[in-house]
C-alpha positions in Angstrom: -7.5 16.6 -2.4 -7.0 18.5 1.0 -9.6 19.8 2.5 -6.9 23.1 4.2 -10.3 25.5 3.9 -12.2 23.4 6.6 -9.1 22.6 9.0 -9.6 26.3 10.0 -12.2 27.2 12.6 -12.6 31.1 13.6 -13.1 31.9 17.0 -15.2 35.3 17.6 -14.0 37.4 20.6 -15.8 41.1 22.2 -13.6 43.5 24.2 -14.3 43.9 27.2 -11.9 46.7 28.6 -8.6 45.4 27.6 -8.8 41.4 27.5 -10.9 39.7 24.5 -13.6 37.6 26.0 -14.4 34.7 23.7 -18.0 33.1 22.0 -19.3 29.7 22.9 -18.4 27.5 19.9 -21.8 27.4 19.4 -22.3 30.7 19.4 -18.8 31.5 17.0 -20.5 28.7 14.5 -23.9 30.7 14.5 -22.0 33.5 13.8 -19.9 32.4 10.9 -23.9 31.1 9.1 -24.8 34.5 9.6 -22.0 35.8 7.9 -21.9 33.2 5.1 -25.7 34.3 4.3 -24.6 38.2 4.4 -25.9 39.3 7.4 -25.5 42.9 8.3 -26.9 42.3 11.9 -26.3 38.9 13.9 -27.8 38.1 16.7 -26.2 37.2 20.1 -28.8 37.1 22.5 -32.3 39.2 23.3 -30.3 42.2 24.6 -27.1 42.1 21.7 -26.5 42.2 17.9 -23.2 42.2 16.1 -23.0 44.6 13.4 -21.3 43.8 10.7 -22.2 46.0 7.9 -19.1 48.6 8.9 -15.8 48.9 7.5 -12.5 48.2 8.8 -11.7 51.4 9.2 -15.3 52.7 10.5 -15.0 49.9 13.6 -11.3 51.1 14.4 -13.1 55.1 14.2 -15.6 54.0 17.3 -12.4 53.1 19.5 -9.2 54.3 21.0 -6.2 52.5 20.5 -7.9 49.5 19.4 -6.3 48.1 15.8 -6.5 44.5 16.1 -6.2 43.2 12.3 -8.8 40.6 12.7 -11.4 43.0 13.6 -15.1 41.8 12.2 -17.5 44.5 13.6 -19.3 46.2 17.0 -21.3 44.2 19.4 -24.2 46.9 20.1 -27.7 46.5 22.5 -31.1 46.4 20.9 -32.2 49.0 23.4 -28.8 51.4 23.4 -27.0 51.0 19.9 -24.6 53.5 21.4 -23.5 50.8 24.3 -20.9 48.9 22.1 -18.1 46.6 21.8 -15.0 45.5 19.4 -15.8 42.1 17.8 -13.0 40.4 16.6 -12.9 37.2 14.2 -9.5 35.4 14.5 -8.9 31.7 12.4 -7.4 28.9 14.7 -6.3 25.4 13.2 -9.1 22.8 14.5 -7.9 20.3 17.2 -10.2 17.9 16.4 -7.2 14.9 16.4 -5.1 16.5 19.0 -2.9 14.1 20.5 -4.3 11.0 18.2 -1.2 9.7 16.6 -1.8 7.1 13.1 0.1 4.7 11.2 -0.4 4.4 7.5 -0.7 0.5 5.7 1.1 1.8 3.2 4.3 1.9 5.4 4.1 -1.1 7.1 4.0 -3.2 3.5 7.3 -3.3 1.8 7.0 -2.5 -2.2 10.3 -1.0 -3.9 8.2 0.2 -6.8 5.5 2.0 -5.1 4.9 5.7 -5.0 2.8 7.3 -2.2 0.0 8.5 -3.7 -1.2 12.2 -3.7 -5.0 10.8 -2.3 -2.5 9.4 1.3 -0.5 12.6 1.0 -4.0 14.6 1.1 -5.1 12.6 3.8 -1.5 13.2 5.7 -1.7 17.0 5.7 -5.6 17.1 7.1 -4.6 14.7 10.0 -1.8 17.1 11.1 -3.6 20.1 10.2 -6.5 18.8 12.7 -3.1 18.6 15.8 -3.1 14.4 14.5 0.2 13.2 14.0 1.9 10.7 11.6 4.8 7.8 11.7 6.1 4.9 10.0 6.4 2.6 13.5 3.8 0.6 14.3 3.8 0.4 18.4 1.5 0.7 21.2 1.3 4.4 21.1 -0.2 4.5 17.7 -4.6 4.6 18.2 -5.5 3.8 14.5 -3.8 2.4 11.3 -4.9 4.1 8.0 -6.4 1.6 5.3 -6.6 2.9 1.9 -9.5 1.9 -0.7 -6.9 0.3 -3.0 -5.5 -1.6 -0.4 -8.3 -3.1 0.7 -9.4 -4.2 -2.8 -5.5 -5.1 -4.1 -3.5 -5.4 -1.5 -2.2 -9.7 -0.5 -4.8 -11.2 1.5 -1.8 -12.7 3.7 0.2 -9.3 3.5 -3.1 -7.6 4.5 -4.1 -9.8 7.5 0.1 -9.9 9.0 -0.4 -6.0 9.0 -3.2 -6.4 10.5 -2.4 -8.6 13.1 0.1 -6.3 13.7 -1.6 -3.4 14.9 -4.1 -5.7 17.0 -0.7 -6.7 19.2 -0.1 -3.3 19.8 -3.5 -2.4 20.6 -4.2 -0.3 17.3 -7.4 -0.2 15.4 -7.3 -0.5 11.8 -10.1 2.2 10.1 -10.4 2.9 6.6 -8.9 6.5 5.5 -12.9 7.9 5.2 -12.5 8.3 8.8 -10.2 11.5 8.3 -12.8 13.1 5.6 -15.2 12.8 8.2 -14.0 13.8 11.5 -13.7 17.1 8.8 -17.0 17.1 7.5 -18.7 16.6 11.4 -16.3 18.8 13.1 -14.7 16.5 15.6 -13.4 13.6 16.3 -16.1 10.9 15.0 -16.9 7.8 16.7 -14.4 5.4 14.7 -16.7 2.0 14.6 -18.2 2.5 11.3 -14.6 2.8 9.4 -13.2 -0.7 11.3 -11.5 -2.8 8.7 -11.3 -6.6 8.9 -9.2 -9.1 8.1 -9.7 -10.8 4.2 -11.4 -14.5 5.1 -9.9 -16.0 2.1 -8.5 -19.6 1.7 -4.8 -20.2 2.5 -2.6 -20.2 -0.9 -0.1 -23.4 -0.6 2.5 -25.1 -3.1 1.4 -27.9 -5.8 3.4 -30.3 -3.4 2.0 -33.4 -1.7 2.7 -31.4 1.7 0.1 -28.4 1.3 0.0 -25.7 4.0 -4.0 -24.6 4.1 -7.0 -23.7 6.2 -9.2 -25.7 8.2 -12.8 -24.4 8.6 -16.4 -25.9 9.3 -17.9 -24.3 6.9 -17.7 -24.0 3.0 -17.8 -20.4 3.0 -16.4 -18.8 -0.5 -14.1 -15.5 -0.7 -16.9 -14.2 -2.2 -19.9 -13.9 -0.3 -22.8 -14.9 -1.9 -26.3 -12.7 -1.7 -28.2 -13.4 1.7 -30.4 -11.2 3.4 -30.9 -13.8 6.5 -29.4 -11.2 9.0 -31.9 -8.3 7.8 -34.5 -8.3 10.3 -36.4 -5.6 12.8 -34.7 -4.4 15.1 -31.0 -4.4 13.4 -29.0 -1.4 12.8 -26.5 -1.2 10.3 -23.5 1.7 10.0 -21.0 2.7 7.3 -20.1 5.4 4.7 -22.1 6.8 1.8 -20.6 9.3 -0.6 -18.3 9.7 -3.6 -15.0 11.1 -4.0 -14.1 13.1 -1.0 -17.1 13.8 0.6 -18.2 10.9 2.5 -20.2 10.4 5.3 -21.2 8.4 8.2 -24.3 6.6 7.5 -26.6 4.5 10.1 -29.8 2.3 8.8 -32.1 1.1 11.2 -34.6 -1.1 10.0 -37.8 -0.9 12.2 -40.2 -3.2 10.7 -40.5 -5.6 7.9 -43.7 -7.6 7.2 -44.2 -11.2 5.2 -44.7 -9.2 1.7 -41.0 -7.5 2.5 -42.2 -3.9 3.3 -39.6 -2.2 5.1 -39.7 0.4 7.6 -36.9 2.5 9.5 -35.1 5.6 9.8 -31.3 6.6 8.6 -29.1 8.2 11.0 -26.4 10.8 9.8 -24.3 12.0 12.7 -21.6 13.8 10.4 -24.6 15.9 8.9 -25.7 17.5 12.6 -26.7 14.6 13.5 -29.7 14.6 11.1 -32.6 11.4 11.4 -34.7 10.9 8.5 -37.3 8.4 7.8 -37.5 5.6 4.9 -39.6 3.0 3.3 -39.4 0.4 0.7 -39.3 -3.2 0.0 -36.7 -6.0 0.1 -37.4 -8.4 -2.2 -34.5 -11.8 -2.7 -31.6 -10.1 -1.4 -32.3 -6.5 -3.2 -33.9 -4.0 -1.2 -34.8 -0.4 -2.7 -35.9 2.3 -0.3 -37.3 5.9 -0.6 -35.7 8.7 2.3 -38.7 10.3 2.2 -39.0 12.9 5.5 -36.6 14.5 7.4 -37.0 13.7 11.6 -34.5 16.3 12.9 -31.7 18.0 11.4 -30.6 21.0 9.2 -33.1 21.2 6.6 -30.7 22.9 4.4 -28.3 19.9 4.9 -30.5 17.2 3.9 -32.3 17.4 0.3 -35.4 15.2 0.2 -36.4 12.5 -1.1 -33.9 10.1 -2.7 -33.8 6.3 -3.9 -31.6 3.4 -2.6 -30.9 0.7 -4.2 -28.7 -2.5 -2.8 -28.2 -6.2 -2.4 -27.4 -8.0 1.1 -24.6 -10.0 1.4 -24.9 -11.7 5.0 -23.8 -9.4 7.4 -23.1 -6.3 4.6 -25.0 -4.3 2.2 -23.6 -2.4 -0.5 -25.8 0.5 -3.0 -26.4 3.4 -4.5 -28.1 6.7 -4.2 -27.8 9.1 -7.1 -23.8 9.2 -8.1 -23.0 8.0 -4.4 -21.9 4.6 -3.1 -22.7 3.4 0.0 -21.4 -0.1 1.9 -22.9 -1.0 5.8 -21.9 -3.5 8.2 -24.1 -5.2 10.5 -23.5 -3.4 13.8 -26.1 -5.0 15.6 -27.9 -7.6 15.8 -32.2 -7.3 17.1 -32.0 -7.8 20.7 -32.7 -11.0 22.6 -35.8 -9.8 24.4 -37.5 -9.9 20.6 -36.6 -13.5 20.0 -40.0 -15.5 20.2 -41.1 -19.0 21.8 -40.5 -22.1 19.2 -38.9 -20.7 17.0 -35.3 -21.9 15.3 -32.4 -19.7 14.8 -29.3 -21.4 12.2 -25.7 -20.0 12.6 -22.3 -21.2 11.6 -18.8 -20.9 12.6 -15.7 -21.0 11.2 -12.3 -21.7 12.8 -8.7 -20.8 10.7 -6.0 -23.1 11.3 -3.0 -23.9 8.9 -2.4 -28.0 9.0 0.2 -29.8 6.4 -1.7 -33.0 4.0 0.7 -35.8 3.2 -0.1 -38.4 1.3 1.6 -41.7 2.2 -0.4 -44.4 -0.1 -3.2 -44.3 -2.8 -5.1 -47.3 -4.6 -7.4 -45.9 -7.3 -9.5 -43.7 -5.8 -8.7 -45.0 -1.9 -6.2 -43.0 -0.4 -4.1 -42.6 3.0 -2.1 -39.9 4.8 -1.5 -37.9 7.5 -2.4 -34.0 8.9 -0.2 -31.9 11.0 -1.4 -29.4 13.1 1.8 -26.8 13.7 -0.3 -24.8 16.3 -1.6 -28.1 18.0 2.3 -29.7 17.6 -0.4 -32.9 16.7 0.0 -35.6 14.2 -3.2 -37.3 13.1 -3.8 -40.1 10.7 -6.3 -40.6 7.6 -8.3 -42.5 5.1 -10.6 -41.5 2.4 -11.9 -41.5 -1.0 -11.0 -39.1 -3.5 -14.6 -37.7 -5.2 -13.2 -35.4 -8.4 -11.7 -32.3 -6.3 -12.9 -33.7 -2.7 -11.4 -35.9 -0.3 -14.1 -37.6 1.4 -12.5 -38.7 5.6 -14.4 -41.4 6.3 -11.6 -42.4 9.1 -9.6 -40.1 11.5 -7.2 -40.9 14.1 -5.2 -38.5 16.2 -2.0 -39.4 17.9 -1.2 -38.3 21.9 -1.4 -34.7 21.2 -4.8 -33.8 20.7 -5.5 -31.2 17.5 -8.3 -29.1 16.4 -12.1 -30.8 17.3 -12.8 -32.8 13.9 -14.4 -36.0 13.8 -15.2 -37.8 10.2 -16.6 -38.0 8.4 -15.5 -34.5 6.8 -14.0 -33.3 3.3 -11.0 -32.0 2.6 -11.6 -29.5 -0.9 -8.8 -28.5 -3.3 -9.4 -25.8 -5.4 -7.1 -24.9 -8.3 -5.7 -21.5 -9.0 -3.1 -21.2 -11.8 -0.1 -22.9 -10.3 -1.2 -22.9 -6.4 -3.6 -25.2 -4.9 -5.6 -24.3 -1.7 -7.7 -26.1 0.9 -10.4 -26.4 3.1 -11.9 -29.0 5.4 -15.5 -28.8 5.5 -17.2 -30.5 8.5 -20.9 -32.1 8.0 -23.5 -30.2 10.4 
């Protein structure tokens, strides 16, 4: 659904002899509250009101020659309401993405059967309406690429990071399509980091062939992440989007304290809502945490309606809830500063490195077996033996040849995991 009503922005102007003299934003946006709540009087300043309780015709009566269409009302002094002025108010289309060109996923993935929906259509229209503009070539001079919600959750995890991968080369952020909604909802051009889109860590699909292209990592992470709430402590700030349908919003949690029994402490940030802070408590408890917004820091009072009840679960570095009929989903944004890290104490991490390699078998007795990796990006050859556990190979011996490949040393595992008529696999290496 476009949002046309809020890509219009009206711009109050006074007369001062025979040029218009134009309002502060700030000042144009008071106004337009004022008139909303059906003001008769506004005020500009100590010395000035606007009056706005006349008629069209009435205002052009107190002037000669003055018949601008978009006439509002009369500037007049507190002191003198005979000491006036011609108020205009005069819509303008917001600029808030002037100059900001995008690229949609949706035309960078080929698919003869599909339709653009009317949700990227919608989304179209309010970028150009707010000066953006749109094309179909990816290149350096586009600044973001457009990720719907169903592409995230449908789209081919190897499609989805080639796109991807794509607009890194050429210097373009990929954001999910909230980030339009919102620039709307604050009025400008919002900071794009909480709408960042990833790439899909999932396993490399291969042929059921004894040559099977897959990924090498050093850890046994899973496509789905499992609950964790290791990376929830003081002092971290997580940022996102909370909302339903079209009206989202960008949403910061900073956790300020949590204590042994999991009481939480911290405040929520919401810069699309003027910038409102409000303050929460609750308790995590596993890897749930629910949480009561319970006073309101600084903001529009009218903006923010007080209190409501979170409810989530952590998955590592991302939470994902609800509040009422709204969804909301953070990232970790930051981690608590090195200055709070405390004398002997330990801290556990893990990496993981991608890299596609080719398994060949050349000779198997029982459950003994022999082969050989390649390593395309290394251009390495590198020699194995093992024992085959159920769905694991277990290295117990690795050679490599002249050309050196990725930094593995056995013993390590090689995993196979089974899905319809592909097979996929990882190398695990023991910490």
């Amino acid at each position: 659904m476009s949002n046309a009503a809020s890509l219009v922005r009206y711009v109050w102007s006074w007369l001062n002899d025979n040029t218009w003299q134009e309002y502060t934003k700030q000042q144009c946006e008071q106004f337009d509250e004022a008139l909303a709540k059906k003001q008769t009087e506004i005020n500009v300043d100590k010395d000035r009101y606007i009056d706005v309780s006349l008629s069209f015709n009435d205002i052009v009566t107190n002037f000669n020659n003055v018949k601008d269409p978009n006439l509002i009302g009369i500037q007049r002094r507190y002191d003198d309401k005979m000491k006036r002025r011609a108020v205009r108010r005069e819509a303008v289309s917001v600029d808030y993405l002037k100059g900001v060109k995008f690229c949609f996923m949706d035309s960078q993935i080929v698919d003869s059967k599909k339709k653009k929906s009317k949700e990227l259509k919608s989304i179209q229209d309010n970028i150009t309406g707010m000066q953006g503009s749109v094309t179909t070539t990816l290149d350096s001079k586009v600044q973001y690429l457009i990720v719907m919600p169903n592409e995230i959750k449908s789209t081919d995890a190897a499609a989805f990071n080639n796109v991807l991968a794509s607009a890194a080369a050429c210097g373009t952020i990929a954001i999910e399509s909230t980030f339009v909604n919102s620039c709307i909802s604050a009025k400008k051009k919002v900071d794009h980091a909480s709408f960042v889109v990833s790439k899909k860590t999932v396993p490399v699909v291969a042929a059921t062939t004894s040559t099977a292209a897959a990924a090498a990592a050093t850890t046994t992470t899973a496509t789905a992440v499992a609950a964790d709430s290791q990376y929830f402590l003081a002092g971290s700030e997580w940022t996102g989007i909370c909302g339903s349908g079209s009206d989202q919003y960008v949403m910061n949690l900073n956790l300020a304290t949590i204590d042994k029994a999991g009481e939480i402490n911290g405040t929520l940030n919401w810069p699309t809502l003027s910038q409102a802070v409000t303050k929460f408590k609750g308790t995590l408890k596993d890897h749930k945490i629910t949480f009561e917004e319970y006073e309101l820091v600084s903001g529009d009072p009218d903006e923010i309606e007080l209190p409501n009840k979170y409810t989530a679960t952590i998955f590592l570095d991302k939470i994902s809830g609800g509040v009422d009929e709204s969804k909301f989903e953070l990232k970790l944004a930051k981690s608590p500063s090195v200055d709070l890290l405390r004398p002997l104490t330990n801290y556990k991490g893990s990496v993981t490195q991608y890299d596609q390699f080719k398994l060949k078998v050349t000779k198997r007795e029982d459950n003994q077996l022999e082969g050989t990796i390649e390593w395309p990006h290394y251009k390495a050859n590198c020699t194995f033996k093992g024992v085959i556990e159920k769905e694991t190979i277990v290295v117990k011996d690795y050679s490599e040849g002249k050309v050196l490949g990725p930094e593995i040393k056995a013993p390590f595992t090689i995993t196979t995991i089974q899905d319809k008529n592909n097979v996929s696999m990882k190398i695990t290496v023991a910490n």
